[in-house]
Backbone bond lengths (Angstrom), bond angles and torsions (degrees), N, CA, C in turn:
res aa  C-N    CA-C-N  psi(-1)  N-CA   C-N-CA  omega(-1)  CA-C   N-CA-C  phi
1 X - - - 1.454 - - 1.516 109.57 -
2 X 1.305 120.17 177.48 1.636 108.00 -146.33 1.958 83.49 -173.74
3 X 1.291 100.55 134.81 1.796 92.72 -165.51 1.880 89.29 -169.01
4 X 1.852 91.57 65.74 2.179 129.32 171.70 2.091 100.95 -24.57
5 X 1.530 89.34 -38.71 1.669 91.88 -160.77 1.058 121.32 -116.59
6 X 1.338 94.71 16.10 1.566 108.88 138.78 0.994 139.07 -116.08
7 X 1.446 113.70 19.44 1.666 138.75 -158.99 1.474 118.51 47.63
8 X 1.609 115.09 19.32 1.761 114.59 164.81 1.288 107.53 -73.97
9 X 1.214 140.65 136.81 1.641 114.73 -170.98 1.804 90.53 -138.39
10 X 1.461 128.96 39.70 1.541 144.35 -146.93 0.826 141.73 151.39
11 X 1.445 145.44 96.05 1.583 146.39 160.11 1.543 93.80 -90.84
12 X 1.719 107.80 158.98 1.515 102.00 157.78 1.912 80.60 -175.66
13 X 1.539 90.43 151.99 1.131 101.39 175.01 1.454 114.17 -75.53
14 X 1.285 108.70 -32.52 1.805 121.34 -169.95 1.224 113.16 -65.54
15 X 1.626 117.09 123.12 1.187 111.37 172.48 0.971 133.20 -74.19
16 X 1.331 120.12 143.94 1.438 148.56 -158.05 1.579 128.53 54.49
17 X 1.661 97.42 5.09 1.482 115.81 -173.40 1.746 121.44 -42.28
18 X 1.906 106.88 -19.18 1.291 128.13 -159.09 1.661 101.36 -77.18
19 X 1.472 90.58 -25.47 1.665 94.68 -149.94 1.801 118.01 -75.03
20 X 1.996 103.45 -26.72 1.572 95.79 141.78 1.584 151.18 -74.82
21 X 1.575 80.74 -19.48 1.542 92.02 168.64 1.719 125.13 -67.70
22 X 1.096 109.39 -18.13 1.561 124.59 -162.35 1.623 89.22 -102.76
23 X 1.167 128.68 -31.25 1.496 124.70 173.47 1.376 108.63 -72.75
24 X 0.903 116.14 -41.29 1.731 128.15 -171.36 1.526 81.71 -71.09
25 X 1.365 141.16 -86.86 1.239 137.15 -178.85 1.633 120.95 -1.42
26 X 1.652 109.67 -76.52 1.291 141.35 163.60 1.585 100.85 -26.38
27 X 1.137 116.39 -78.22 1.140 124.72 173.12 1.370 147.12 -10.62
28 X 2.018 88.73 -53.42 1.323 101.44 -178.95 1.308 104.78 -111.36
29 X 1.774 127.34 13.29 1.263 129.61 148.86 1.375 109.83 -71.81
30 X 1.118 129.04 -14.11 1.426 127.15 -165.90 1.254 118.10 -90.10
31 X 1.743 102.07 -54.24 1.533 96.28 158.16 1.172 141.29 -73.38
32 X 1.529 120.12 -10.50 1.132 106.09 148.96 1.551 145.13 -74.49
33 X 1.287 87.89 -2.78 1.826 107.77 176.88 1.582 99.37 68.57
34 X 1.176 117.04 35.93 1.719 119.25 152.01 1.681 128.35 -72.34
35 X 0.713 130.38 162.01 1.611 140.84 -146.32 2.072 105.06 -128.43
36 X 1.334 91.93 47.13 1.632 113.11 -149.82 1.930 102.68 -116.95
37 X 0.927 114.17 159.87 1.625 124.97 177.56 1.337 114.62 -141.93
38 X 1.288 116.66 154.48 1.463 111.07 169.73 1.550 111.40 -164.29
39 X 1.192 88.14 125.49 1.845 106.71 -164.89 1.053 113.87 -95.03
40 X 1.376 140.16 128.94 0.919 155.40 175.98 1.440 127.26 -113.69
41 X 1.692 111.56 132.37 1.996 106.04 -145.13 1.871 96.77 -125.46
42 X 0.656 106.56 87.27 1.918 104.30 151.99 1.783 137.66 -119.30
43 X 0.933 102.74 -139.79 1.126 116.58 178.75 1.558 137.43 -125.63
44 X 0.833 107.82 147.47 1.894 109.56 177.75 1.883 114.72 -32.37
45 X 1.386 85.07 -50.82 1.555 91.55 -169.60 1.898 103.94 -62.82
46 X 1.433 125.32 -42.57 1.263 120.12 164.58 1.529 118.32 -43.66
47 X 0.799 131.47 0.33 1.555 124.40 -170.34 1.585 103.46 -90.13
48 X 2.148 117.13 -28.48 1.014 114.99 -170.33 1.967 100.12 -86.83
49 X 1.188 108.07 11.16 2.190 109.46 -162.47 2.067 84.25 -94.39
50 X 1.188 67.78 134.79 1.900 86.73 175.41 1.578 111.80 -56.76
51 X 1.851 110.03 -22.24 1.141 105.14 -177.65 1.747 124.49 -83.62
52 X 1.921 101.40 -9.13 1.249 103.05 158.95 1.552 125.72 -67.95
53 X 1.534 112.64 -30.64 1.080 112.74 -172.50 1.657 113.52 -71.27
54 X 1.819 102.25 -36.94 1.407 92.49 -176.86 1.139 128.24 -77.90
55 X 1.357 107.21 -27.50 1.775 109.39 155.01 1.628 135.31 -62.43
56 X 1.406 106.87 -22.22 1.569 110.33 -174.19 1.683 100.84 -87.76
57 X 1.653 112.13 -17.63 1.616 111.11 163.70 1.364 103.75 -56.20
58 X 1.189 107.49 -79.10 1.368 117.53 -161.43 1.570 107.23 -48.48
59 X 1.511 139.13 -51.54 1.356 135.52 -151.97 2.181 87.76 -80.79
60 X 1.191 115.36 -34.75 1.304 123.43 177.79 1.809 112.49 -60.69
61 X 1.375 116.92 -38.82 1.135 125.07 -163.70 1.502 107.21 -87.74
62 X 1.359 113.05 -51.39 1.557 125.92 151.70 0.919 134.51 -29.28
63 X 1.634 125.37 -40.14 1.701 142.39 -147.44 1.548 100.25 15.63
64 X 2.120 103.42 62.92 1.232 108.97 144.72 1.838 132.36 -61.68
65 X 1.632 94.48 165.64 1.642 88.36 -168.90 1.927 101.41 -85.78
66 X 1.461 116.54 63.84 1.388 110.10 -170.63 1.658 114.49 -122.90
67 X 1.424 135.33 135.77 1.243 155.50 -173.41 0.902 104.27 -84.72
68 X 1.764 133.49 104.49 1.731 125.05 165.76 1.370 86.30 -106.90
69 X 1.754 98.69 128.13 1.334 128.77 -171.95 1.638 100.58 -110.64
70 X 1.203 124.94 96.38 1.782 118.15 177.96 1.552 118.81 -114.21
71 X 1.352 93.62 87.57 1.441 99.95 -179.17 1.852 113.79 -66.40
72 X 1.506 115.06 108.60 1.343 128.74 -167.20 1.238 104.11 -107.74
73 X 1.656 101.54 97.33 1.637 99.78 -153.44 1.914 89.59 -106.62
74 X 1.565 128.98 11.52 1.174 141.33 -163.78 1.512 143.11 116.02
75 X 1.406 82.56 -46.62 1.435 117.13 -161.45 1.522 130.21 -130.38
76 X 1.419 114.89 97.58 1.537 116.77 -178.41 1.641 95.70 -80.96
77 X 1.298 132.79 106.04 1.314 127.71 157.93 1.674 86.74 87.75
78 X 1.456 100.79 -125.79 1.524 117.98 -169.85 1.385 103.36 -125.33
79 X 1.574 123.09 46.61 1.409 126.21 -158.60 1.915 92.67 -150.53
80 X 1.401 108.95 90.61 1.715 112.93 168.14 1.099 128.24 -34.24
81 X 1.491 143.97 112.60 1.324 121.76 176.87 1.244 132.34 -8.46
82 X 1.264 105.64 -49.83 1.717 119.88 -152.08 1.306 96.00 -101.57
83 X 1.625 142.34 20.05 1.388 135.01 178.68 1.443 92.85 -138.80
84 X 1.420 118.41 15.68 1.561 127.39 165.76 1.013 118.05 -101.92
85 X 1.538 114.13 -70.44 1.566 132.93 -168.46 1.384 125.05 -98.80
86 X 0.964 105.86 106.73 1.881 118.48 176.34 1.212 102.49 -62.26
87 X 1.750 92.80 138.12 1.896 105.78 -160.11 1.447 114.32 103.15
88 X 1.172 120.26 -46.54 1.326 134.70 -156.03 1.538 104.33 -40.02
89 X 1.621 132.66 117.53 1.474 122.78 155.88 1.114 123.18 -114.69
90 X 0.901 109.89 128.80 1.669 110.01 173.36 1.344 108.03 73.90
91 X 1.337 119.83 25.70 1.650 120.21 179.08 1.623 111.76 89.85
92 X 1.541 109.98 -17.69 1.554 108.99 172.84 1.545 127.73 -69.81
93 X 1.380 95.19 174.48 1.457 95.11 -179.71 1.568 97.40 -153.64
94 X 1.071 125.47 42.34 1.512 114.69 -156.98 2.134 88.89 -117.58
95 X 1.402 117.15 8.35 1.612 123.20 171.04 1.199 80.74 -113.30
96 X 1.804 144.95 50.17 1.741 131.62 123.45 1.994 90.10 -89.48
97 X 1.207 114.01 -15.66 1.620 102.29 -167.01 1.429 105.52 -85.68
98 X 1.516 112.33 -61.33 1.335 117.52 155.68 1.350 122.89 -8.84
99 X 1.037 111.08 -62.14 1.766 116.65 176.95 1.386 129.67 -37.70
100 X 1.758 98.72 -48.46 1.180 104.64 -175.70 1.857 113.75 -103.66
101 X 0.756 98.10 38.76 1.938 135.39 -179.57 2.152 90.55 43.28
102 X 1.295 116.71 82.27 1.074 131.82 -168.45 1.188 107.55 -159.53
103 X 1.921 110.97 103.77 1.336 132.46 -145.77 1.756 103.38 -74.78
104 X 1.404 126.19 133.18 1.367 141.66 -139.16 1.526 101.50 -127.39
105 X 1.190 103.69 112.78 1.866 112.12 -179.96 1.389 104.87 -100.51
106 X 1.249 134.03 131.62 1.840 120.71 153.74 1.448 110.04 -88.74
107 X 1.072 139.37 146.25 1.240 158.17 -164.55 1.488 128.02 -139.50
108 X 1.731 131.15 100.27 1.103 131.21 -171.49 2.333 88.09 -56.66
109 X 1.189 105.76 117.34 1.820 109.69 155.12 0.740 120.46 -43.48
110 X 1.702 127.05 -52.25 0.804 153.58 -138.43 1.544 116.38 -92.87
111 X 1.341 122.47 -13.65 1.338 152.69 175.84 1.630 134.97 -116.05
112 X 1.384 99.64 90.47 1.561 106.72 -150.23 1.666 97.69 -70.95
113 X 1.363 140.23 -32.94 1.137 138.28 135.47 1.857 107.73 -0.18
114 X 0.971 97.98 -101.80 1.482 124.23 -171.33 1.460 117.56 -32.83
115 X 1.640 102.27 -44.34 1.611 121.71 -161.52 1.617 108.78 -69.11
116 X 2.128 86.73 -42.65 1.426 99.56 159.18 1.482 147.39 -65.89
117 X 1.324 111.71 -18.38 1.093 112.15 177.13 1.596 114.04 -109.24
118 X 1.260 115.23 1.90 1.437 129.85 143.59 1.743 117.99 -51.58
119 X 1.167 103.66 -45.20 1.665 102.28 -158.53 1.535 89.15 -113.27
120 X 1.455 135.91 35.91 1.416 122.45 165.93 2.063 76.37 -108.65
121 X 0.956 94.00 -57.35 1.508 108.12 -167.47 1.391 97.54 -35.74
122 X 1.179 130.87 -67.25 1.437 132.94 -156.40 2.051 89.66 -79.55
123 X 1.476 130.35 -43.97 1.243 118.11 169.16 1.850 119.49 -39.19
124 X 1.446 114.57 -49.21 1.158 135.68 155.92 1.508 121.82 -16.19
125 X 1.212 100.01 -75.73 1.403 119.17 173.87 1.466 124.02 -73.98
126 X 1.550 112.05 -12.05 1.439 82.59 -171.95 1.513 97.22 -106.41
127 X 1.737 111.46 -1.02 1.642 118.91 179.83 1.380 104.21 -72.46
128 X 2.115 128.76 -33.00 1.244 122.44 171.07 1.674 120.05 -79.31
129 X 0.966 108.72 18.34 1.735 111.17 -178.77 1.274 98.98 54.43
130 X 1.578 110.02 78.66 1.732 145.35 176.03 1.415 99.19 -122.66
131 X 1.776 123.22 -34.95 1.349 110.83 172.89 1.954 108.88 96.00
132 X 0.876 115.99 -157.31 1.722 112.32 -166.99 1.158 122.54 -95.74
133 X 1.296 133.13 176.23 1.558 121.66 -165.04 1.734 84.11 -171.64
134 X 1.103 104.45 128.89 1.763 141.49 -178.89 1.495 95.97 -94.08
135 X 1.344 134.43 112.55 1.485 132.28 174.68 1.720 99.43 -131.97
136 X 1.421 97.03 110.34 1.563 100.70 176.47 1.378 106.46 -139.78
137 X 2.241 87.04 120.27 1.296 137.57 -154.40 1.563 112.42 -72.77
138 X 1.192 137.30 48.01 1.179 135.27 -153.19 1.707 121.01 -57.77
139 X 1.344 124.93 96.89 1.281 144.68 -154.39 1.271 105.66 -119.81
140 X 1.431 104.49 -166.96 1.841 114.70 150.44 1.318 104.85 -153.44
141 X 1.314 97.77 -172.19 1.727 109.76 -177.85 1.587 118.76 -117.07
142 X 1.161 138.45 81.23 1.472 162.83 -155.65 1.506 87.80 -58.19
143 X 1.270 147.82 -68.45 1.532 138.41 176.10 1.797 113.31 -86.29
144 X 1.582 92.03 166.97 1.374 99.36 176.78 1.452 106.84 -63.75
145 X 1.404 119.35 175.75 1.341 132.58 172.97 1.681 135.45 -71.19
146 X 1.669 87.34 -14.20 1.167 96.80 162.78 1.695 101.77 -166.67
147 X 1.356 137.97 179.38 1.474 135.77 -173.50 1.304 120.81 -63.45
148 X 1.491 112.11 -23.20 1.328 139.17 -170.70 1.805 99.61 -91.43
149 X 0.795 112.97 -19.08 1.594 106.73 -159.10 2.151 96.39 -83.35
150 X 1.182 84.87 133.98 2.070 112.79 -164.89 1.790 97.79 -83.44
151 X 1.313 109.36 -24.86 1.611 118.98 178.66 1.206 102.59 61.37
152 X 1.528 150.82 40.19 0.978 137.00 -177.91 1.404 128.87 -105.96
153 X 1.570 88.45 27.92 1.936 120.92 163.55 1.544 102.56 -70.40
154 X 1.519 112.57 -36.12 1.618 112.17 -137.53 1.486 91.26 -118.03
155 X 1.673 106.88 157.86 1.725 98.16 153.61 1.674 113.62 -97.51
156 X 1.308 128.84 175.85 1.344 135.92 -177.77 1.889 110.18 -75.84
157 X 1.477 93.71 -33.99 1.724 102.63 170.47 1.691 100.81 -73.87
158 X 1.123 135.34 -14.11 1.413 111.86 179.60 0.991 135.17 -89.88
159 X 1.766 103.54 -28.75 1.722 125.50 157.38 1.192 120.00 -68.55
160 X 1.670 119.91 -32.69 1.486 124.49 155.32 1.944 106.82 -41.65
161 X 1.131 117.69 -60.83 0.936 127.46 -153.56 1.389 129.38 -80.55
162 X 1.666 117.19 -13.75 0.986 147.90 116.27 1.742 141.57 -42.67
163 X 1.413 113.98 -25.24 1.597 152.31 173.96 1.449 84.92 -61.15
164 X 1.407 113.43 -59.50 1.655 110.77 -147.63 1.546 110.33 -85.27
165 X 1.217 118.52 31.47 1.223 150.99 -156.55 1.365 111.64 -132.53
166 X 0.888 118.28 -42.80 1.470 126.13 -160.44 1.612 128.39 -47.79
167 X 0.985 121.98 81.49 1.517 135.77 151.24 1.479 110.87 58.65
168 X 1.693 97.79 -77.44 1.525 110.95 -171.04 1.359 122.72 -89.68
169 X 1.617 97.04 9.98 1.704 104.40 179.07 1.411 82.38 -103.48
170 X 1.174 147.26 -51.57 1.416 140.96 -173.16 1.548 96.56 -52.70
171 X 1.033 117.00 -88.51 1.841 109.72 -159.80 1.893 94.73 -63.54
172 X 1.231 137.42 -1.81 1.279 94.55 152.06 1.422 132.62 -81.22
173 X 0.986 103.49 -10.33 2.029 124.85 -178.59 1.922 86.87 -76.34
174 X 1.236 114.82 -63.03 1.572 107.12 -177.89 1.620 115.31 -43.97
175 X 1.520 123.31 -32.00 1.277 126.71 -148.40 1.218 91.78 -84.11
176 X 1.841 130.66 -62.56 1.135 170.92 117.82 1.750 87.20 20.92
177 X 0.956 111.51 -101.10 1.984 109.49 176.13 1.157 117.81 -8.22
178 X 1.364 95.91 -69.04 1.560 118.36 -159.05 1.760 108.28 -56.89
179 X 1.059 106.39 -33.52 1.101 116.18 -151.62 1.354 124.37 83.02
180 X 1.301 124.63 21.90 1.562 114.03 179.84 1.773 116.78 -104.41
181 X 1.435 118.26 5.51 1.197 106.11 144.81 2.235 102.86 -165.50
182 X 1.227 102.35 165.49 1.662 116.60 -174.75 1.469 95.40 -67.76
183 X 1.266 114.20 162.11 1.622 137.68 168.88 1.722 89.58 -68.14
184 X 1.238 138.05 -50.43 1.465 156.21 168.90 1.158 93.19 -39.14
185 X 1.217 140.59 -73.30 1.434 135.59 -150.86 1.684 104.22 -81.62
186 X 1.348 117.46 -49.05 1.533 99.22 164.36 1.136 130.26 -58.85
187 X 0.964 129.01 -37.42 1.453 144.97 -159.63 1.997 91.74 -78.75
188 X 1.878 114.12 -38.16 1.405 95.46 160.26 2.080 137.20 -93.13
189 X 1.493 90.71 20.91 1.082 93.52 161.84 1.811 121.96 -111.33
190 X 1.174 110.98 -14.38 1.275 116.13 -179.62 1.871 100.17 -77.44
191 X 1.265 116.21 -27.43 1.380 121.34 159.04 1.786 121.92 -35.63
192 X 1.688 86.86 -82.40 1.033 117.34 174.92 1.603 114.57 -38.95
193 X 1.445 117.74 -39.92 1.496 118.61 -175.66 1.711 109.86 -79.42
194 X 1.236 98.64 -35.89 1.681 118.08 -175.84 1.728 103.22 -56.35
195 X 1.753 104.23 -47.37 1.551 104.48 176.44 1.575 115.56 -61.43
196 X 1.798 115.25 -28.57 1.232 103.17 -162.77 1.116 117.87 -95.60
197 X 1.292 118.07 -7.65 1.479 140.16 159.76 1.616 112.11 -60.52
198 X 1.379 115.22 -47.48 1.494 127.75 177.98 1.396 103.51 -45.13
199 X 1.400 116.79 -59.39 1.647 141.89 -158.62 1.627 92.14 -74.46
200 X 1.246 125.55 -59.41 1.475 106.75 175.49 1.678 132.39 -37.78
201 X 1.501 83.54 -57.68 1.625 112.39 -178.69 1.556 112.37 -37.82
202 X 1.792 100.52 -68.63 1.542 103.49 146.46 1.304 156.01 -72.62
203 X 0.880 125.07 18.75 1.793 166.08 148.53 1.463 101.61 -60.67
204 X 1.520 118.36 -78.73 1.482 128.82 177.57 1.522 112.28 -50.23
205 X 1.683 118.43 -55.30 1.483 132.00 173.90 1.586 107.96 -15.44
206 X 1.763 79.34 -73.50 1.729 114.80 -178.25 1.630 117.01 -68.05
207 X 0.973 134.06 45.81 1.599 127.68 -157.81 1.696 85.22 -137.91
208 X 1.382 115.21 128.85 1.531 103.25 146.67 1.825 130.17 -49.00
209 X 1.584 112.27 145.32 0.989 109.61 166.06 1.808 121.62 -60.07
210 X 1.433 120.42 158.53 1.431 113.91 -178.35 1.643 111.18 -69.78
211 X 1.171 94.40 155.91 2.006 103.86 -177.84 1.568 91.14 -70.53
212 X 1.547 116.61 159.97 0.981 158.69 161.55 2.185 98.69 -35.51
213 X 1.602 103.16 -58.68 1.435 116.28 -177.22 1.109 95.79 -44.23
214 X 1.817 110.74 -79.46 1.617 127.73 -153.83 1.846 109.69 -41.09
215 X 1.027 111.21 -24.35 1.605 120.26 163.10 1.608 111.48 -11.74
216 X 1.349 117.96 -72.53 1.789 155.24 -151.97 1.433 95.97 -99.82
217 X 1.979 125.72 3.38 1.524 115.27 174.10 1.348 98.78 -58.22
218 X 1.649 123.70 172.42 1.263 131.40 -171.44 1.826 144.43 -15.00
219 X 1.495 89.53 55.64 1.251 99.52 -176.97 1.700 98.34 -107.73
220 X 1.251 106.20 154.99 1.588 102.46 -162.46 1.392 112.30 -150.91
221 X 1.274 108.49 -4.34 2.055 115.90 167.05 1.266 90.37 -131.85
């Protein structure tokens, strides 16, 4: 799905499939001499798909205005960083960016603070013709990879232990501090999201299946 006006310009299940598209993007911000960015979001395990490589040439070779965002949450599937990717230290992967001379941030994930002021910085730069910026989000992944998945990569103390980490317990303690919003007021938006999620869910439930036609929608080879 694809949603122009809101500047999503891509979903795809395929990994790393984003990462030429977001060059091609870059690209044609460039020649037009627009004042534009475009971020691009996967995963660890994309770094090993040929299509990262052929895009991180090109957006590297260019010094397009483009954001590779690699959230390295551990785990491609049931396969550890570091028993995937050659090079790998310390669980990183941010010397696949290096390579293609495409300046490389590490980033606690886990710190919406941080994550943010990572990706204004690299937004910054790539709107003054500074060129690309590699930001890898160092996280994890709290469920298996899919419903089926036995996890028997991981121990139960490590995802525990990782849990106590978690993102939205940090910036709610920040929000909470700061004073910028009540335990009351989150507590009525996490509501509020929970209902609208409900209403989708059943929305889709309730939806006719597609006609027989809609099959052949936008297919084009």
């Amino acid at each position: 799905s694809m949603y122009p006006e809101l500047g999503i310009m891509m979903t795809t299940a395929i990994v790393g499939s984003g990462i030429p598209v977001a060059a091609g993007l870059g690209y044609a911000i460039k020649y037009r001499g627009e004042k534009r960015v475009v971020a691009a979001f996967f995963g660890d395990g994309a770094v090993n798909t040929g299509a990262f490589h052929e895009g991180a040439n090109m957006i590297g070779l260019w010094r397009l205005p483009v954001i590779l965002v690699c959230e390295n949450n551990l785990y491609g599937m049931g396969g550890r960083v570091d028993r995937v990717t050659a090079g790998s230290t310390g669980f990183s992967v941010i010397h696949r960016a290096l390579a293609y001379n495409i300046d490389g941030i590490v980033v606690d994930g886990f710190d919406p603070v941080a994550v943010y002021i990572a990706a204004r910085k690299a937004a910054e730069k790539a709107r003054n013709g500074g060129g690309p910026t590699f930001i890898e989000a160092r996280t994890y992944r709290f469920l298996g990879h899919n419903l089926r998945d036995p996890q028997r990569y991981r121990s139960r103390e490590e995802v525990e232990e990782w849990k106590r980490k978690d993102a939205v317990i940090r910036l709610t303690r920040i929000l909470i501090d700061n004073g910028y919003a009540s335990q009351e007021e989150l507590d009525g938006i996490e509501k509020q999201i929970l209902e609208e999620i409900e209403d989708s869910v059943r929305f889709a439930q309730e939806s006719p299946y597609l006609s027989f036609e809609e099959l052949y929608n936008f297919i084009y080879a």
